[in-house]
N, C-alpha and C positions, 0 to 999 in steps of 0.2 A: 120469727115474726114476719107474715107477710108486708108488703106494702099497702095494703089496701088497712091490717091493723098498724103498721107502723103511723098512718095517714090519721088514723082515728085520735089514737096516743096523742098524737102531736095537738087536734083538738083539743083533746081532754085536757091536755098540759096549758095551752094556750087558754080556756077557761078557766083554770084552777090559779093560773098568775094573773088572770083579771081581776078574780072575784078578791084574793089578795092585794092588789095593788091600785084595784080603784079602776085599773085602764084595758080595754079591750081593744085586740088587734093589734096591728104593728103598735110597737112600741116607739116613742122617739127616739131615735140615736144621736145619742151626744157627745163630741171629744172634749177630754180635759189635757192642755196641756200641762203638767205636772212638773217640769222641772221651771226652778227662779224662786220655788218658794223660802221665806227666810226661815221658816222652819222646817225646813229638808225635805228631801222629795217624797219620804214615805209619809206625809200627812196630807198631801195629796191623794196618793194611793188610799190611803184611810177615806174618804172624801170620796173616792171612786165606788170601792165598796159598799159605802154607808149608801148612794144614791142607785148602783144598783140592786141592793138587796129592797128601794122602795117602790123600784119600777123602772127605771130608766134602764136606758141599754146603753151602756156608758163604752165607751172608746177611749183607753189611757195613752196617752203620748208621752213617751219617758226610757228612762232607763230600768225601770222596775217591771217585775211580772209576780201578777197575782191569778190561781186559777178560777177566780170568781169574775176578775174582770178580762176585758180583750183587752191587748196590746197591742201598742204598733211601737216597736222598739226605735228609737235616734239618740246621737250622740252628745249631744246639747240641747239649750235653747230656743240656740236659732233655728236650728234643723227640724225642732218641732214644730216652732211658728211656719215655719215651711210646708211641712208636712200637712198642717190643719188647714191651711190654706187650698192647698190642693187638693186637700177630702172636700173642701166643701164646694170649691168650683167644679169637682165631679159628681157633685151631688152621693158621697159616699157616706154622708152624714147629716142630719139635719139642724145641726146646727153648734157649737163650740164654747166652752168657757177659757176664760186664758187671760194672764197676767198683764198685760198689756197688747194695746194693738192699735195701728195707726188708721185714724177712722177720716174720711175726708167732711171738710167744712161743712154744715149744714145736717149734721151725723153725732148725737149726741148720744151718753148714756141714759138711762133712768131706773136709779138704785131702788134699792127694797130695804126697811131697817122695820126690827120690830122696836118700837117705843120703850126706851125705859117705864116711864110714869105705871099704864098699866096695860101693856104687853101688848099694844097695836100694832096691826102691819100698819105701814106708812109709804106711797111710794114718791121718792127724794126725782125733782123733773128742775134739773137735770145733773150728774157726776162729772162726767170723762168729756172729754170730747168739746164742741161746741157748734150750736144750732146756726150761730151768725156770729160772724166778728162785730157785729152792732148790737149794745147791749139789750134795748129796748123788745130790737126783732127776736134775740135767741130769745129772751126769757118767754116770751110770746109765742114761740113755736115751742118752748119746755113745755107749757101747757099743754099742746097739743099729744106731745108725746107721752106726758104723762099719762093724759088721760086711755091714749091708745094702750101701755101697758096694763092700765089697772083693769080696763072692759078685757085685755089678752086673758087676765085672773082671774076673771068672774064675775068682776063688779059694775054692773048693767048700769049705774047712775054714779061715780065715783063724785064724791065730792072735791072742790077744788079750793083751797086759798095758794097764796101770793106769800114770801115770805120780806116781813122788813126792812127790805134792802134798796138799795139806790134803786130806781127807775120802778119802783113796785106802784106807786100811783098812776104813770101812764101805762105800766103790761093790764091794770083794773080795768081804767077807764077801755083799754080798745078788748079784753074780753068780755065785757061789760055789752059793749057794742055788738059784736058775736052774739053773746046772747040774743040782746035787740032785735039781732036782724034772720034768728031759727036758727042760730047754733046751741044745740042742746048741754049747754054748760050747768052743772051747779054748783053755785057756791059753797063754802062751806063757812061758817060761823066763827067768830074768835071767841076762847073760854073767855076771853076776857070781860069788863063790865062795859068797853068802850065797844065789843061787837063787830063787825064788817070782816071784810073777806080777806084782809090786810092782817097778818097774824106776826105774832110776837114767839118772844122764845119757851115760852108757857104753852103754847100750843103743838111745837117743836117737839118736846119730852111728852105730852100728851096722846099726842098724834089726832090732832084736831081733824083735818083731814085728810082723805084719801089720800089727793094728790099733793102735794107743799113745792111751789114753783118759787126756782131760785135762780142764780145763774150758778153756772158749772161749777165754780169755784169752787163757790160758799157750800153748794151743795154737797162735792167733795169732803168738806170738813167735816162736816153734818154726821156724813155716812162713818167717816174712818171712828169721829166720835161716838155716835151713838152704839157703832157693832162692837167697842173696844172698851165699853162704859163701865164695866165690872172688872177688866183685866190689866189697869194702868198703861193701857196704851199701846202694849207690843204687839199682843195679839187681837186679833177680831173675833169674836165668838160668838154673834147674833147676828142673823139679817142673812140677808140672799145676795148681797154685794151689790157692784155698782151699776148692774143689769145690763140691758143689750143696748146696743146702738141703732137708734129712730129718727130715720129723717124720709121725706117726702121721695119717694123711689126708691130707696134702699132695701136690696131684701136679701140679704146676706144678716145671720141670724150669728152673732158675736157675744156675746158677755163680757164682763170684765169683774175679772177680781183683783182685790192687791198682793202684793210679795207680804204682808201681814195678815189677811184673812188665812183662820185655821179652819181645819176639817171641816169643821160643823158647818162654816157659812161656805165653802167650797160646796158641802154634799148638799146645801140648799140650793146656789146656782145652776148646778146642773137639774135640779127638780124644776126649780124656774122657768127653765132652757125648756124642759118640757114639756109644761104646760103654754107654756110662747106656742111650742109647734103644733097641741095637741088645740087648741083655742084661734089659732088658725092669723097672728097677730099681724101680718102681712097686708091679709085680707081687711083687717079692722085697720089697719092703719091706712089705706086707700079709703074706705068710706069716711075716717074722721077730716081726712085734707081734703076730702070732697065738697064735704059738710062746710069746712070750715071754709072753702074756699065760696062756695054760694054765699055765704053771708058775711061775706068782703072782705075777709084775713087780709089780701094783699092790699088792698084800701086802708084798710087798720092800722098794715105796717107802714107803709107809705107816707101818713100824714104823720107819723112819730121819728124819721128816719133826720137824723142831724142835717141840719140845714148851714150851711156857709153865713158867719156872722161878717156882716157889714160893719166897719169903722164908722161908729157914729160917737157926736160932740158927748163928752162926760153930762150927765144929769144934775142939775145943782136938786138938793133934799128941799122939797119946799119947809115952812117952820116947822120946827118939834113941837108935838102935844102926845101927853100923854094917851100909851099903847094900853085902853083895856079889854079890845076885843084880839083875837085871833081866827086864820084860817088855816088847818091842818089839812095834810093829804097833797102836799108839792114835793117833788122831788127833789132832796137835797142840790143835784146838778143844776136845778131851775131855780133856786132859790132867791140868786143874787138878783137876778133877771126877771123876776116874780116883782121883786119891792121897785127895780127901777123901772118895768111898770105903772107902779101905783105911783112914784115920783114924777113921770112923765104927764100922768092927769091931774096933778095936784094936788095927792093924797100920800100924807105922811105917813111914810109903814118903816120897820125897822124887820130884821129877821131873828128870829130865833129857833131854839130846840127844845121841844118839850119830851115826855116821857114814850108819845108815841111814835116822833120822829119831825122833820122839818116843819114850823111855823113861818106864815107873815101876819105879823102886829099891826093893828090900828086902828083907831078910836072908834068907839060904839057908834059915834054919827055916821064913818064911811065903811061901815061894816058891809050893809048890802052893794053898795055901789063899788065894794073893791071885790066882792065876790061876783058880782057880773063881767068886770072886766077880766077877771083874773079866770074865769070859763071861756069869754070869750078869746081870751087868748090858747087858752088848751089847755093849761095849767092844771088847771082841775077839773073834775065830770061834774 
């Protein structure tokens, strides 16, 4: 065969693997580090396979050789953390999945799980990692990132809720403000009968929205639960794992799986991994901090950022009278500091917990008068 038909061939082949796999042209090239898994290193390799035979041009880093995929052979580990690292500061790869990896502050993940309930992608903002050592600001840039992953997937308008958790009324109120101010956010709805953008764990198994903004943590759990939901917990068997790492400059293109995700969510990451590079998620992720940065994210964080409490004199309760109104939507944290407050003007509140999360109580007459004060303090939008 000449080179001139050797060249042609090569066309033709390169068409015939697009029109099968969806993808024309270079293909993404992705490493998986393979060894650490608790299910041995050939369910990796399975995983490798699985995600090259969909398209990917996968790179195994391991002790094992398969002639479907490329190798790069090392003797541990570490050696392969090593290894992947240096593929990717040489640009010999575009981008990497792997079991762990030390991501710096401000560098979150944001996982992918399909929904039990009925079979939704969901993407979990945020996993691994963490956006800010202040709770308020990460979960507030979890959004961000989240939202950047789901437009990386195709999702031109991803919807957003906030999940239940401490500080979920002020990450509202200052995305809320974003909004306000031409950050293209949209909300997403709670199944619930009570509604707003504040979701519950019914929405969670749903996959009420797109994006579900949590803090790392919680997020974590979310993911390990949801992917392991049919298999009592050892193994992960759904979902595309804890995704890559997104923060405001970072373009080192990482994943993260666990030492318990099997094949199947491994041969998803690495599809993930590709659609990040083939969707250009770098690029999206500079215009959303752009975006977000015009319509005053750093203003937003700024006025929520923990403030140095002053030593002031104890509050005496002014009288008790019966609590029959309520204000919901305070932050547990704020709660205590909410009622002395309304003690400070002269208005008897007590605290409580309702079904949807932290109340302050107090009579139908200072009902409006406690909700003015308690905006104007921040407390609530």
């Amino acid at each position: 065969m000449t080179s001139l038909e050797q060249k042609v061939a090569g066309i033709f082949m390169e068409m015939a693997d697009g029109i099968e796999t969806g993808s024309f042209g270079k293909k993404p090239r992705i490493a998986l580090t393979g060894m650490g898994s608790e299910h041995g290193e050939e369910n990796s390799m399975a995983a490798a396979r699985a995600a090259a035979a969909a398209g990917v041009d996968v790179v195994y880093i391991g002790s094992l050789e398969d002639p479907a995929v490329e190798t790069v052979a090392v003797a541990d580990d570490e050696a392969g953390h090593e290894k992947m690292d240096e593929m990717l500061s040489a640009g010999e790869i575009d981008g990497a999945v792997t079991m762990h990896y030390p991501f710096p502050i401000g560098v979150s993940t944001v996982g992918r799980v399909v929904t039990p309930a009925v079979g939704k992608e969901m993407f979990i903002a945020n996993t691994t990692g963490t956006s800010s050592t202040e709770r308020v600001e990460a979960m507030i840039l979890n959004a961000i990132a989240g939202i950047i992953a789901a437009k990386a997937c195709g999702i031109a308008e991803p919807t957003v809720g906030i999940l239940n958790v401490d500080s979920a009324r002020q990450v509202e109120m200052a995305l809320k403000e974003l909004q306000e101010n031409g950050y293209g956010i949209k909300f997403a709805e709670s199944s619930r009968a009570d509604g707003g953008c504040v979701l519950r764990g019914n929405d969670v198994l749903k996959g009420t929205p797109d994006v579900l903004v949590t803090d790392s943590l919680t997020g974590n759990v979310l993911t390990k639960m949801i992917s392991a939901f049919n298999t009592g917990g050892s193994f992960e068997a759904t979902g595309f794992g804890y995704g890559p790492g997104i923060g405001e400059g970072y373009d080192k293109l990482v994943l993260i799986v666990s030492r318990a995700s099997g094949a199947p969510v491994l041969a998803n990451a690495l599809k993930f991994a590709g659609e990040l590079v083939k969707n250009k998620v770098f690029d999206i992720a500079k215009a959303e901090y752009a975006a977000a940065k015009k319509a005053g994210l750093e203003a937003a964080i700024e006025k929520r950022k923990p403030k140095a409490k002053v030593e002031e004199a104890a509050v005496t309760a002014p009288p008790a009278e019966p609590c029959t109104s309520s204000i919901p939507g305070i932050d547990v944290i704020d709660l205590e500091d909410a009622v002395q407050l309304l003690w400070k003007n002269g208005i008897y509140a007590e605290s409580g917990m309702g079904c949807t999360g932290p109340l302050v109580m107090m009579s139908d007459a200072n009902f409006e008068k406690s909700k003015e004060l308690l905006k104007e303090a921040g407390y609530i939008g």
